[in-house]
MIMAR-468127 format. One line per field, with one value per residue: residue number from 0; residue in three letters; x, y, z of N, C-alpha, C, O, CB in turn. Coordinates in steps of 0.1 Angstrom, whole numbers, plus 5000, padded with zeros to 4 digits. Glycine has a CB too. Example, Ala and Ser with C-alpha at 12.3 -4.5 7.8 and 13.67 -1.06 7.14 Angstrom:
<tises>
i 0;1;
aa ALA;SER;
n_east 5132;5128;
n_north 4943;4978;
n_up 5078;5071;
ca_east 5123;5137;
ca_north 4955;4989;
ca_up 5078;5071;
c_east 5132;5129;
c_north 4967;5000;
c_up 5078;5079;
o_east 5142;5134;
o_north 4967;5011;
o_up 5085;5080;
cb_east 5113;5141;
cb_north 4955;4994;
cb_up 5090;5057;
</tises>
This chain:
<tises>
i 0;1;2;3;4;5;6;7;8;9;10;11;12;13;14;15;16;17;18;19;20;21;22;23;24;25;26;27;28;29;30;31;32;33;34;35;36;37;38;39;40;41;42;43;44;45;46;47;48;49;50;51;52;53;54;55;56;57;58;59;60;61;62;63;64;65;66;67;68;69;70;71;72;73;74;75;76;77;78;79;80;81;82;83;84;85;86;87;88;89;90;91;92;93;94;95;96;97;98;99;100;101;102;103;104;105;106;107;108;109;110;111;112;113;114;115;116;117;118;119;120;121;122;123;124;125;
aa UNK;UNK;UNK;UNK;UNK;UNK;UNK;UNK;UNK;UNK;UNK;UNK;UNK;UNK;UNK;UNK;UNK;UNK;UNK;UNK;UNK;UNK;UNK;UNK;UNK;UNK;UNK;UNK;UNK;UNK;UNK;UNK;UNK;UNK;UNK;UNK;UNK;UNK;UNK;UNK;UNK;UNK;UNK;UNK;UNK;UNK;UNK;UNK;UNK;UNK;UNK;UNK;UNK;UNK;UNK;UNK;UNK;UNK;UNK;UNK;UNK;UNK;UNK;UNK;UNK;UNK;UNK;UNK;UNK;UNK;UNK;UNK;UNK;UNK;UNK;UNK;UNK;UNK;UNK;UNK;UNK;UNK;UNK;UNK;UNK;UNK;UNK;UNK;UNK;UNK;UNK;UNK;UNK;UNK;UNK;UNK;UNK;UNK;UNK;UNK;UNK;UNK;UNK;UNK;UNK;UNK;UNK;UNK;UNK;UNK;UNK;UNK;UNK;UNK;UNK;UNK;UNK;UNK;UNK;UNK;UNK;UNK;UNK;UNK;UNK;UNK;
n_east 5696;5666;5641;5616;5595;5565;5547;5528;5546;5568;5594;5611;5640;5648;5674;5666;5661;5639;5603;5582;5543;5518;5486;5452;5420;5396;5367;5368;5382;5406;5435;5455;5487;5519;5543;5572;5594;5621;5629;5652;5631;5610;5582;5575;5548;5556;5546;5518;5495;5462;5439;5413;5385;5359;5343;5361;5378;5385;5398;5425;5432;5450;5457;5474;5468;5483;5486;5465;5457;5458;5481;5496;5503;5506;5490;5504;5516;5547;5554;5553;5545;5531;5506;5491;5464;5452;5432;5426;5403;5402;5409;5436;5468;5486;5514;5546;5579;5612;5644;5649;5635;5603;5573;5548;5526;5500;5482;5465;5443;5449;5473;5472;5500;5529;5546;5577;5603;5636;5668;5675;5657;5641;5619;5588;5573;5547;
n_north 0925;0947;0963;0973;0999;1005;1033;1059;1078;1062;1040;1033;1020;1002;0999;0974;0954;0947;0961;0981;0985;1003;1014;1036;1016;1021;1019;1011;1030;1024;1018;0994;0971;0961;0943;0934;0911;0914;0887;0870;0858;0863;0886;0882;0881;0890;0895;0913;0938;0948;0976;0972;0950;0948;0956;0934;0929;0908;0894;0873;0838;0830;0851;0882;0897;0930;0955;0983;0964;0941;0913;0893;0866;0865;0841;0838;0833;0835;0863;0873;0896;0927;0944;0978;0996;1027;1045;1075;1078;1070;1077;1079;1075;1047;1041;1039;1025;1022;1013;1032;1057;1070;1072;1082;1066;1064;1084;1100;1101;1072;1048;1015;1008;0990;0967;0949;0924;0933;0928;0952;0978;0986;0979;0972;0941;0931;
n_up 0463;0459;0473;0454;0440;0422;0412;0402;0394;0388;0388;0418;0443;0471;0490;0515;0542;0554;0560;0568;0566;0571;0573;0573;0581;0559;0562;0594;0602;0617;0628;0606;0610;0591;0589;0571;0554;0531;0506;0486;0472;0472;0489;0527;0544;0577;0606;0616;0632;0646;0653;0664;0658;0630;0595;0576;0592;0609;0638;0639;0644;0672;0673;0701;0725;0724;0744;0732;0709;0686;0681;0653;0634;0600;0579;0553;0523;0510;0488;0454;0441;0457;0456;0460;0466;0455;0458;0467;0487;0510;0543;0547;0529;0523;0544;0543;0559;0561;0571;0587;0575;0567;0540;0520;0504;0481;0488;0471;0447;0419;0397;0413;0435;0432;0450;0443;0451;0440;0417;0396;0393;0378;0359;0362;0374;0359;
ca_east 5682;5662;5625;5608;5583;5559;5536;5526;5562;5578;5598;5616;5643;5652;5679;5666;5661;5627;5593;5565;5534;5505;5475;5439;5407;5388;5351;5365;5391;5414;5452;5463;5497;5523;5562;5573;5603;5622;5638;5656;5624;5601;5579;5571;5548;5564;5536;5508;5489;5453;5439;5399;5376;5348;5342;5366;5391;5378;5416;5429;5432;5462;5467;5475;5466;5491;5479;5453;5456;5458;5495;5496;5516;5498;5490;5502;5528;5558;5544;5557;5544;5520;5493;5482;5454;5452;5414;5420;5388;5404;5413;5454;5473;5503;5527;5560;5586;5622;5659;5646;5624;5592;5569;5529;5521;5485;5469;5459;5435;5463;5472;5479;5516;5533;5562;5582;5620;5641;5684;5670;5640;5635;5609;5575;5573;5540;
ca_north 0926;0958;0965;0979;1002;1012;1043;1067;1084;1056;1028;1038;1014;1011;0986;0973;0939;0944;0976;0981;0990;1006;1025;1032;1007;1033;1019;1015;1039;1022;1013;0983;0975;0950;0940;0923;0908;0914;0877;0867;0848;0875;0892;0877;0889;0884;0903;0923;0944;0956;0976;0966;0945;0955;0954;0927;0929;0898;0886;0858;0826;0825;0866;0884;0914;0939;0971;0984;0957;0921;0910;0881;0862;0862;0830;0841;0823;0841;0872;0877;0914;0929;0956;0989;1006;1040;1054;1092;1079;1067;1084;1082;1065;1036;1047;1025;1028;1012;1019;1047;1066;1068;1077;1082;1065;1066;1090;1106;1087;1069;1036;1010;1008;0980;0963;0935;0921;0926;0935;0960;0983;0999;0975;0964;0930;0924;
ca_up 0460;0463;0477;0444;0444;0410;0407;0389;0396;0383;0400;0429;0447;0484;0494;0524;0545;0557;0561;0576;0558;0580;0568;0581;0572;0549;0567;0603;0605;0627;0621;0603;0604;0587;0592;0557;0551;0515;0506;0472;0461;0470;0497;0532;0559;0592;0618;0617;0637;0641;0667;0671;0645;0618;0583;0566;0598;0623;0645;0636;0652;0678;0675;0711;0730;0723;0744;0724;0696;0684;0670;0649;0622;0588;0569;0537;0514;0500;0475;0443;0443;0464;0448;0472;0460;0456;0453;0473;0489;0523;0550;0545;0521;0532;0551;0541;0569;0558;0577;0598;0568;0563;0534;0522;0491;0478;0500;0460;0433;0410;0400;0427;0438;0433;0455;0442;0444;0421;0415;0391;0400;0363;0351;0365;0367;0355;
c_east 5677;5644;5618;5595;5576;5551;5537;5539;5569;5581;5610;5625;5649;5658;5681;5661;5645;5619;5583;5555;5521;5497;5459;5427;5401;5371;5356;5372;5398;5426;5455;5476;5506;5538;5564;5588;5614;5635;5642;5646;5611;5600;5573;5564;5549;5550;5526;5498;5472;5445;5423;5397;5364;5350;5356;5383;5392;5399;5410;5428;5447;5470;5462;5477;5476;5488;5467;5450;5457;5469;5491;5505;5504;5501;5489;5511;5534;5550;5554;5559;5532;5516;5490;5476;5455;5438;5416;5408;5390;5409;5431;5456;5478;5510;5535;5567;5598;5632;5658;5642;5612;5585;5554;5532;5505;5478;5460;5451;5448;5459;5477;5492;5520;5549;5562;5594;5626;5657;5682;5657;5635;5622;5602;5577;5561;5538;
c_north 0939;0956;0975;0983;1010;1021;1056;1080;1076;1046;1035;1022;1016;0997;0985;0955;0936;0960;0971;0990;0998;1017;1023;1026;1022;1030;1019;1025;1036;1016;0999;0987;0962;0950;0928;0927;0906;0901;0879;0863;0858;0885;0881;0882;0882;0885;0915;0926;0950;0963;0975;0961;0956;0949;0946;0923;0921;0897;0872;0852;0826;0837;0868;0892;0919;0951;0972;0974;0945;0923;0894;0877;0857;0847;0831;0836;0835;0849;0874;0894;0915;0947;0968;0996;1020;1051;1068;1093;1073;1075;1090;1075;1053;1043;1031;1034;1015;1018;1032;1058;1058;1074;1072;1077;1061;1069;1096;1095;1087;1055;1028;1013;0995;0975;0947;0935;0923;0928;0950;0968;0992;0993;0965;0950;0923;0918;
c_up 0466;0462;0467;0448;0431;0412;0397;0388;0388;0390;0408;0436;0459;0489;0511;0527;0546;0559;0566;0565;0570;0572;0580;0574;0564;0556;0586;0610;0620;0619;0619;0600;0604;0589;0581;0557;0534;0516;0492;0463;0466;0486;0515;0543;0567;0600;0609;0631;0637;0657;0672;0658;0636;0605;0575;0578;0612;0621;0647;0647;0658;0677;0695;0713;0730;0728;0740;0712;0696;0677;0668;0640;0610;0583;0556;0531;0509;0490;0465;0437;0455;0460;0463;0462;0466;0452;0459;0480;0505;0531;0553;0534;0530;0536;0551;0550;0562;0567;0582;0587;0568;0550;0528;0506;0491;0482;0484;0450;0421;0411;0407;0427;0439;0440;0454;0448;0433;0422;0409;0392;0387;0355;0360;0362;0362;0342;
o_east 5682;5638;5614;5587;5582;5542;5545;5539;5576;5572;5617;5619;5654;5652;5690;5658;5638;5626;5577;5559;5518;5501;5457;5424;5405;5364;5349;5370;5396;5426;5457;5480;5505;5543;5559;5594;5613;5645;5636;5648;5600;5610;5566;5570;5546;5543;5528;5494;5469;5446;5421;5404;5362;5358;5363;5393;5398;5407;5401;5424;5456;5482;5454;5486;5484;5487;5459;5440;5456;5470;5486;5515;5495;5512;5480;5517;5527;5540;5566;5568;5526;5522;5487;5481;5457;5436;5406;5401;5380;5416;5435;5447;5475;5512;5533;5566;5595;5629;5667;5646;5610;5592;5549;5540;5499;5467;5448;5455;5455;5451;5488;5496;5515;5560;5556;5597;5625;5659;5686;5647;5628;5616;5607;5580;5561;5529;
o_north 0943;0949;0986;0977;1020;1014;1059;1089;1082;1042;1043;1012;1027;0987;0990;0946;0927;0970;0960;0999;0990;1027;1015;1031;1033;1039;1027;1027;1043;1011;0991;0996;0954;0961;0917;0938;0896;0901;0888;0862;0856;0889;0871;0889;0870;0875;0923;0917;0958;0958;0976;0964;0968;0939;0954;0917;0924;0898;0866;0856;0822;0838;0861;0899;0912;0959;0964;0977;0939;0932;0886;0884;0849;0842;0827;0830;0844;0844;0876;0900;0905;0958;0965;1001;1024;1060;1075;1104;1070;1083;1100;1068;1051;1054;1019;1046;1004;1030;1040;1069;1046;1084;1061;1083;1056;1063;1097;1084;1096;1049;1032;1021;0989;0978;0938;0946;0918;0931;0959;0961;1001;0999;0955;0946;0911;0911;
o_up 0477;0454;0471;0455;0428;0416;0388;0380;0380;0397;0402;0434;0462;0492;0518;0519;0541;0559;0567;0558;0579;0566;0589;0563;0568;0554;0593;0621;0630;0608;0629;0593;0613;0593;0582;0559;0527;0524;0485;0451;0459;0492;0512;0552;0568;0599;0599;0639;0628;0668;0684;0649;0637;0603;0569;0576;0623;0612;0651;0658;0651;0678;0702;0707;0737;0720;0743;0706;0707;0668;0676;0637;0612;0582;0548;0540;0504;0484;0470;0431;0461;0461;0474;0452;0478;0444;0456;0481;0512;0525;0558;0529;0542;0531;0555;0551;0560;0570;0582;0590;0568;0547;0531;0498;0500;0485;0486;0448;0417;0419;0411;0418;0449;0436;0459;0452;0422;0434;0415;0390;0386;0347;0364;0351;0361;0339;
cb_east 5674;5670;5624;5606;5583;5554;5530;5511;5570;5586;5603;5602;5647;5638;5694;5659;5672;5628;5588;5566;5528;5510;5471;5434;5392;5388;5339;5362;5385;5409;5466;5457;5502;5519;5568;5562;5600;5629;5633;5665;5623;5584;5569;5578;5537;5579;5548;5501;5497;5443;5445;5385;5368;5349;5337;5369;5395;5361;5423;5442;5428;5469;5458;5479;5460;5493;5484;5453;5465;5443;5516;5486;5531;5501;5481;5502;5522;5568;5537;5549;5537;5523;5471;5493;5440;5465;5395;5416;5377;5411;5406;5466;5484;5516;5523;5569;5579;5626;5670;5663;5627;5586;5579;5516;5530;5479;5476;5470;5413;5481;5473;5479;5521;5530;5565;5583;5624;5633;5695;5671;5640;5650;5613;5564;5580;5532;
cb_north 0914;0970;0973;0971;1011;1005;1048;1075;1084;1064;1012;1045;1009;1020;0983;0984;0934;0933;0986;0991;0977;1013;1019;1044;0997;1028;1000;1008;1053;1014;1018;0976;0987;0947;0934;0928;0900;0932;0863;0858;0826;0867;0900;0870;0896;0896;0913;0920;0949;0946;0989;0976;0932;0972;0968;0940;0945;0877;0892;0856;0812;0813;0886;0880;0919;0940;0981;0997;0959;0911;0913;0879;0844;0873;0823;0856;0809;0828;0890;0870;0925;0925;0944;1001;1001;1043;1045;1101;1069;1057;1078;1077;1070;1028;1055;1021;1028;1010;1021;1053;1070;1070;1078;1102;1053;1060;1109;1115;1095;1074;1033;0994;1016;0977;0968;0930;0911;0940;0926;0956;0996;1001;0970;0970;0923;0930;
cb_up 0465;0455;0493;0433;0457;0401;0418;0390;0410;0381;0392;0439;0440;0495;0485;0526;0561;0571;0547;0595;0547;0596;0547;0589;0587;0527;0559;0608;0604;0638;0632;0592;0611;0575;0613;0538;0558;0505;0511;0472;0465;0465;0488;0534;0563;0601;0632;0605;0637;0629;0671;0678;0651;0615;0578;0548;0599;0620;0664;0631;0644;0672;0661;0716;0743;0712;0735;0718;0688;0674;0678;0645;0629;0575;0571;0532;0500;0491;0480;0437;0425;0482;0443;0483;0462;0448;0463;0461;0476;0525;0560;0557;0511;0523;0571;0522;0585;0543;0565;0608;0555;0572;0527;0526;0484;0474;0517;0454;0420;0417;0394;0430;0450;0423;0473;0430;0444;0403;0404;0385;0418;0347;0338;0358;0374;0357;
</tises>
């Protein structure tokens, strides 16, 4: 299985176990950041990170000071895909980090980016 990634490039594949996603809120401009796991039946987030609250980004129940931050474990169920918007209207794009790279997707206005599972990474699975 490979970590699919769709935009306006195209689809892109990166055979890896698990990435990190981190970008900055667009209203309070501080770092969110995630640690997702790629399984056979989809996407899982493991951890996340955030490093103060505001607009849409209250800590969870049963996260813990980390330094400057709150770590927690998301309450999200297995993803199928997961959507990143790409408006050019936030302060960075994503930063995806896999097997010791990194790379910026949607710091430019485009359509989201999408990351699924798949064996094959040539066709979107919407």
């Amino acid at each position: 299985m490979s970590l699919c990634l769709s935009g306006a490039a195209g689809a892109v594949a990166l055979a890896v176990s698990s990435f990190t996603l981190s970008w900055t809120h667009s209203v309070e401009r501080v770092e969110w950041w995630e640690r997702w796991e790629v399984t056979t039946a989809g996407l899982r987030p493991i951890e996340a990170r955030v490093v103060g609250t505001g607009a849409g980004m209250e800590i969870p129940e049963g996260a813990v000071r980390d330094g400057d931050g709150w770590l927690f474990r998301p309450h999200l169920p297995l993803q199928r895909s997961v959507l990143l918007a790409a408006s050019g209207r936030t302060p960075s794009g994503w930063t995806l980090c896999a097997a010791g790279s990194c790379r910026t997707l949607g710091a430019t206005e485009a359509d989201p980016i999408r990351l699924w599972v798949s064996p094959v990474c040539a066709a979107d699975p919407r």
